[in-house]
N, C-alpha and C positions, 0 to 999 in steps of 0.2 A: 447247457452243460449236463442238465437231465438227461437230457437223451442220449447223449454220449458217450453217458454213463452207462444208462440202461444196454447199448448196443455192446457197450464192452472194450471202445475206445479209450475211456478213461477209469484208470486202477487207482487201488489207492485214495480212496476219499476220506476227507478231513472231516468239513463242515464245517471249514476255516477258512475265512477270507483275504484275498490277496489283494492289496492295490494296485492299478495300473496306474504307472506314472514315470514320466521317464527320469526323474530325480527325489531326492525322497524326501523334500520339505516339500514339492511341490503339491496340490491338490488333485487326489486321486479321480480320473475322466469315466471310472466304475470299478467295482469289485469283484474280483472271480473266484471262484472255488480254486483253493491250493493246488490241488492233484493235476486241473487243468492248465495249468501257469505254463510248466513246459513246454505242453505243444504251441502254444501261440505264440511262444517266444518273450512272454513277458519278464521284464527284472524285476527280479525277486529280492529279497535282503533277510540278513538272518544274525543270529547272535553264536557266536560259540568261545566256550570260556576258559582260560591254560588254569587249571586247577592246580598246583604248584607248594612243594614242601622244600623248607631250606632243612640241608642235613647239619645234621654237627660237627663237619668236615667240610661246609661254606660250600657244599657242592647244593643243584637241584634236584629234586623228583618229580617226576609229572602225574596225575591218576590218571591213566585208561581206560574207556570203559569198551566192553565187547558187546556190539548189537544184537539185540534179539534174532534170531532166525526165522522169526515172522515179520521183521519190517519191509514194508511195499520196496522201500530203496537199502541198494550195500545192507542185505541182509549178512551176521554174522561177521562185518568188519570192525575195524580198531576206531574205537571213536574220542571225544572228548569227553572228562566228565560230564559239558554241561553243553547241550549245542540245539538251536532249532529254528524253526523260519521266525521268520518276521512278522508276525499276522497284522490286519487293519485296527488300528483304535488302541494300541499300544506301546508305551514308549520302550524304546530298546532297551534301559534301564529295568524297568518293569517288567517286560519280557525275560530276563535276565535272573530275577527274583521267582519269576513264577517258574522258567525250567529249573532254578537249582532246588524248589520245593518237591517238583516233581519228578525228577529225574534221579538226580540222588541225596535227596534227604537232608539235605544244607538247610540248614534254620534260616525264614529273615534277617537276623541282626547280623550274621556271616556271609549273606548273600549279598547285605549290603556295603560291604568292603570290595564287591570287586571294581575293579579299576580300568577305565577305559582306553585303551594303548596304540588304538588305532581299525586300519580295516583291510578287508583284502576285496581284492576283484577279479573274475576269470570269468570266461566264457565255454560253457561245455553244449558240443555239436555232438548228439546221438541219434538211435535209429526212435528215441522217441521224442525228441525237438528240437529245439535249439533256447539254450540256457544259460543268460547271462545273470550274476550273480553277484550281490555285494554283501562282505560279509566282517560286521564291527566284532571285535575283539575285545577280550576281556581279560584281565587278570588276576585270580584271585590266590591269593595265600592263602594255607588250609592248614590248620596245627598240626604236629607231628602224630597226635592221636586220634586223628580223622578218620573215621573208617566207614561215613555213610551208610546206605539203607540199601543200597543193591549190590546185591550179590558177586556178579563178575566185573569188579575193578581190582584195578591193580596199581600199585604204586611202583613206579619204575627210574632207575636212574635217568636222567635227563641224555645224558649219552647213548644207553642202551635205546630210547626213543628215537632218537639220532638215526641210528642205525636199522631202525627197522623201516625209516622213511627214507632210507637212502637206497636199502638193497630189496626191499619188496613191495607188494602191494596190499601187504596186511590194514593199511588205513586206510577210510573210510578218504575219497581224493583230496574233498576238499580242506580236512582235518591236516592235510601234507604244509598246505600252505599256511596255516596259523598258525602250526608247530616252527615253519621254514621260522617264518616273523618272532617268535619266540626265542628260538636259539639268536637270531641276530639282534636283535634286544637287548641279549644277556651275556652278549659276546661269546657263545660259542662258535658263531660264522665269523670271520672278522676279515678286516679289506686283503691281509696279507693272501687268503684263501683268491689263490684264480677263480674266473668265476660271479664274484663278488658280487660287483655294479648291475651284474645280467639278472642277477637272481635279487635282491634288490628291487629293481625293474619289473622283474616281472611274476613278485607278489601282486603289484596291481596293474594286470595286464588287459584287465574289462574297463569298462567303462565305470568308472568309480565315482559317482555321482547320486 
């Protein structure tokens, strides 16, 4: 993976380690360097969390966060408040706690309300690997006076999210599909919508294991 690195095959280095495993109770067969996970095709898994405000009008809000323009991936796109891999020796729980410390400034005793809702699965083919990907959900409620520690969030109508995951590519891809899970959660998608069962389906269209 050093050398790799060094040649310039491999960007983006963590010094975080991946398990190779083709389920995720199972016992990991070695550990690789994050950055490198891509190109060998290994599944990866990760946490990302629906940050979530109920309004005074029974409607929701989401916070969005906008990525650095120095991130190695989707630099500059729409993210979650709270999202990130899976590293080895961590339970998703734990992981969960540690990015809402660091990402946006969520206390432990708020971080530990959030709630586990499910996961999603896809597989992403690029010109830099091939990327299967399992990804547990979270959801946390956040009081109406939340305003975190970083700078560029935004707290947005649940619709107006809606709609920017329906008509653009402002988010971050895989953020599409947790939000998808979200709004059908919370019945904003509902069976009456064509469509429905397909999309459904095909929140876990990877190998979800």
């Amino acid at each position: 993976m050093q050398a790799l690195r060094t040649d310039g095959f491999i960007s983006g280095w963590r010094d975080e380690l991946y398990p190779v495993l083709s389920s995720f109770h199972e016992a990991p067969v070695m550990l690789v360097e994050r950055a490198a996970a891509v190109h060998f095709g290994i599944k990866a898994y990760g946490v990302h969390v629906n940050g979530f405000v109920r309004q005074p009008d029974g409607g929701l809000s989401l916070w969005v966060a906008r990525r650095s323009l120095t991130k190695p991936n989707w630099p500059g796109k729409l993210d979650h408040i709270v999202a990130g891999g899976q590293p080895h020796g961590l339970s998703p729980s734990a992981n969960v706690a540690k990015e809402c410390g660091e990402e946006a400034g969520i206390p432990p005793e708020l971080a530990a309300t959030a709630r586990p809702v499910g996961a999603v699965s896809y597989t992403t083919i690029s010109g830099s690997g091939y990327k299967p990907d399992v990804l547990f959900c979270y959801d946390l409620e956040l009081p109406p006076d939340f305003d975190g520690e970083v700078s560029d969030f935004r707290l947005l109508p649940v619709e107006e999210v809606a709609a920017i995951v329906a008509t653009s590519t402002e988010f971050k891809t895989n953020c599409c599909l947790v939000i998808i899970d979200f709004l059908i959660r919370h019945g904003y998608v509902t069976p009456e919508q064509p469509g429905y069962l397909q999309l459904v389906a095909a929140l876990r269209s990877g190998d979800c294991s």
